[in-house]
C-alpha positions in Angstrom: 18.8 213.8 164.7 17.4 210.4 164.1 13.5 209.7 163.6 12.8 208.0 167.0 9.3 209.3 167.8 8.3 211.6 170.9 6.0 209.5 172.1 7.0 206.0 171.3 3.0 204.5 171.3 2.2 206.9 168.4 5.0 204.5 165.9 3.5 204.1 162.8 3.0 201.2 160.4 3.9 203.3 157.6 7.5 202.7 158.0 7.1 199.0 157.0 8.4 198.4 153.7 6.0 198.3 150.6 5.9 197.1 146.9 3.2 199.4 145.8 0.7 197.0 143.4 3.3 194.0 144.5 2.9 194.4 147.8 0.6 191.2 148.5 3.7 188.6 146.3 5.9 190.0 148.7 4.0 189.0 151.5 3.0 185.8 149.9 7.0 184.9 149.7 8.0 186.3 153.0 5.1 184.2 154.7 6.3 181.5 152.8 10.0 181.8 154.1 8.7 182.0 157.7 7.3 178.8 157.5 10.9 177.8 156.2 13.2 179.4 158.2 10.9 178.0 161.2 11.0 174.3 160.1 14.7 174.2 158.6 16.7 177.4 160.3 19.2 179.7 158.2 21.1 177.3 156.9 18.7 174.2 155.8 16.8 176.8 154.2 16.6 177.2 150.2 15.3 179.4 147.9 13.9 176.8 145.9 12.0 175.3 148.9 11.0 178.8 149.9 9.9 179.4 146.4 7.4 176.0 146.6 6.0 176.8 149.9 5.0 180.4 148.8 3.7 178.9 145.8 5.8 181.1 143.4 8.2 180.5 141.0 11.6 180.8 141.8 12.3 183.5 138.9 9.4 185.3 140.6 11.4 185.1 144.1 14.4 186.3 142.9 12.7 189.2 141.2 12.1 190.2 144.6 15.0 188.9 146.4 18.5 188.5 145.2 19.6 185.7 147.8 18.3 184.1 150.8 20.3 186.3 152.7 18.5 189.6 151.8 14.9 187.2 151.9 16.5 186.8 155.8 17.0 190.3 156.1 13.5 191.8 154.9 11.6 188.8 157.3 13.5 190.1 160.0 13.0 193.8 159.3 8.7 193.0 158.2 8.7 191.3 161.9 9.8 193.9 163.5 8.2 196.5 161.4 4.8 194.8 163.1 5.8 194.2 166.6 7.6 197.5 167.8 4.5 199.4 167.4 2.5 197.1 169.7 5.5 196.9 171.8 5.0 200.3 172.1 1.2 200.6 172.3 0.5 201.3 175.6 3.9 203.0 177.0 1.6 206.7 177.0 -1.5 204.9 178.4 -0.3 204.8 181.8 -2.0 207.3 184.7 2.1 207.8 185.6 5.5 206.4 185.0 5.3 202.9 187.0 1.9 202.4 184.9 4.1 203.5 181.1 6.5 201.1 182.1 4.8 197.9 183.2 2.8 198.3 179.7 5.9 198.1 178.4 7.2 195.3 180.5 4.4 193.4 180.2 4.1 193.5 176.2 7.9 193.1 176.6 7.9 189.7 178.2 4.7 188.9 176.0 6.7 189.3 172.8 10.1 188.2 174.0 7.4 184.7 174.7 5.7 184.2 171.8 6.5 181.6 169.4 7.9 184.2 166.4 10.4 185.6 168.7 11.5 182.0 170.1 11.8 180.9 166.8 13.8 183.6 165.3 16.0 183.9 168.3 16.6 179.8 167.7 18.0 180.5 164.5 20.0 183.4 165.4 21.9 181.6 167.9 22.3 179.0 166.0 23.8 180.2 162.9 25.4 183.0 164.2 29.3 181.3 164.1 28.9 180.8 160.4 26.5 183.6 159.3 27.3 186.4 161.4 25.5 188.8 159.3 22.3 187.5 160.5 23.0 188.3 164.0 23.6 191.9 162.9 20.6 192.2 160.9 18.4 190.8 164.1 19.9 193.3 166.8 19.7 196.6 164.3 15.9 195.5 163.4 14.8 194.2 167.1 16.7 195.2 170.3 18.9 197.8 168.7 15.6 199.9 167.6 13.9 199.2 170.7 16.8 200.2 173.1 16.9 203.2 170.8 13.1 204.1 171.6 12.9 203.3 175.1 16.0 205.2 175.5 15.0 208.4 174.0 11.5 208.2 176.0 13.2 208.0 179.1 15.2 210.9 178.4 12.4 212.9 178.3 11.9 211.7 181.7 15.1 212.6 182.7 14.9 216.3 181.4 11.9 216.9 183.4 13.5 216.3 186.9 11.7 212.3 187.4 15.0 210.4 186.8 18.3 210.5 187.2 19.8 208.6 184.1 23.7 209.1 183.1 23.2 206.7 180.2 20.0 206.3 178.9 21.4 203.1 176.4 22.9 201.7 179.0 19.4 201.9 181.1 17.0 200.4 178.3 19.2 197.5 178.0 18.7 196.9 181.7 15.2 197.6 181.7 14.5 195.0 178.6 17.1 192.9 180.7 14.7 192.9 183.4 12.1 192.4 181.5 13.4 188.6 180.8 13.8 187.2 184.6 12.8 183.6 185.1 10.3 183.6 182.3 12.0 184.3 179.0 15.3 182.4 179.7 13.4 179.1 180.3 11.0 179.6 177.6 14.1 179.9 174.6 15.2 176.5 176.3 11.8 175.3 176.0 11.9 174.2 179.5 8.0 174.4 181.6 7.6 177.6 182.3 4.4 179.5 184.2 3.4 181.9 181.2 -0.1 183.0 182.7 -1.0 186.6 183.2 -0.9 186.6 187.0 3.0 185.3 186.2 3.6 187.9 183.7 2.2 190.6 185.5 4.3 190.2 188.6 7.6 189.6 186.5 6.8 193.1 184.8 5.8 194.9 187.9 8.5 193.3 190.0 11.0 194.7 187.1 9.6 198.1 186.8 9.9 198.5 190.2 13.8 197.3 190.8 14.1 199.7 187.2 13.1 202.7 189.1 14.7 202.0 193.0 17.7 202.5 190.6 16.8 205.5 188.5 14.3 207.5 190.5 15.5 211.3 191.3 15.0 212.1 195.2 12.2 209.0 196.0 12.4 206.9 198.6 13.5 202.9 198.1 10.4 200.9 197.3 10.5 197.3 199.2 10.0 194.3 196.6 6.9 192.9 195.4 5.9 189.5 197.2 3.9 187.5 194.6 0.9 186.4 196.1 -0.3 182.6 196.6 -3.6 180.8 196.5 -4.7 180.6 199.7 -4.0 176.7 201.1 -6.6 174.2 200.1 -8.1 176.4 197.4 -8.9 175.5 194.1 -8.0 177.6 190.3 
């Protein structure tokens, strides 16, 4: 079947692509197209200014990339090639399943936060209508792989009698849904947002918890998590 992992915090960075002795130019160029793409989008993007940030010349950039489009591709693929795996980090650290899962909701809502993944997820809406290729490319490396793993680990959850999931897909899209109340939306519209870990830690729990009042086998309905408030008069 495919190669999704049994236990999704043992993913490997081995699976991140490689040049062998090149290896360090390719990085050099895909650093190089970050701070690119980042400044200029898709679209205002060239090779040639690519080629001058990285500091290489731009024989040397298509050696290694045939068109900005594949350069796109592998920058997309290399970021997510780093993240999943610490997305993942924690998901078996937890003393029971609430615990696995507001690992993952926290380092969901971390990532989903963090200036790469508002950046790249600028661009993709943005370009999308006339480059609908890089869309594609963004779901199969991010969300699509992730849905994929969380999926399968909640499977084995399923199998063993703790949850009741019909469609497992269909779950880990509303679990990564979740995942993105109040904070992310306002974040990718760079509007103020409270990003502190107190903040975080209540959107993940208060997610993980509505997750499982949906999907738990045969356990009672939790009540919602209240966040709690400095007490009146006192000072952070």
């Amino acid at each position: 079947m495919g190669t999704t992992p049994d236990h999704p915090g043992q993913i490997q960075a081995e699976s991140c692509p490689l040049s062998g002795a090149s290896a360090a130019k390719r990085q050099q160029i895909l650093a190089g197209a970050a701070r690119v793409f980042a400044q200029q989008g898709y679209e205002g993007a060239s090779m040639s200014g690519i080629a001058r940030d990285a500091g290489v010349s731009k024989g040397t950039l298509y050696n290694y990339f045939e068109s900005k489009a594949m350069l796109f591709s592998a920058f997309v693929e290399q970021c997510a090639c780093e993240k999943m795996p610490l997305l993942f980090s924690r998901i078996d650290e937890g003393a029971n399943l609430t615990e696995s899962l507001e690992h993952l909701a926290v380092a969901m809502i971390r990532l989903l936060t963090s200036p790469l993944s508002l950046m790249l997820n600028r661009i993709i809406i943005s370009e999308a209508g006339n480059f609908p290729d890089l869309a594609e490319t963004f779901w199969k490396h991010g969300p699509q792989k992730a849905i994929g793993i969380l999926s399968a680990w909640l499977m084995q959850h399923n199998d063993a009698g703790v949850l009741n999931i019909p469609d497992p897909v269909f779950a880990a899209e509303q679990f990564y849904g979740l995942c993105q109340t109040r904070i992310v939306a306002r974040a990718r519209l760079q509007l103020p947002v409270n990003t502190d870990e107190a903040h975080i830690e209540f959107i993940a729990r208060s997610a993980v918890r509505t997750f499982l009042n949906a999907y738990l086998r045969d356990a009672p309905r939790l009540p919602p998590i209240v966040m709690e408030r400095p007490a009146s008069g006192s000072r952070s």
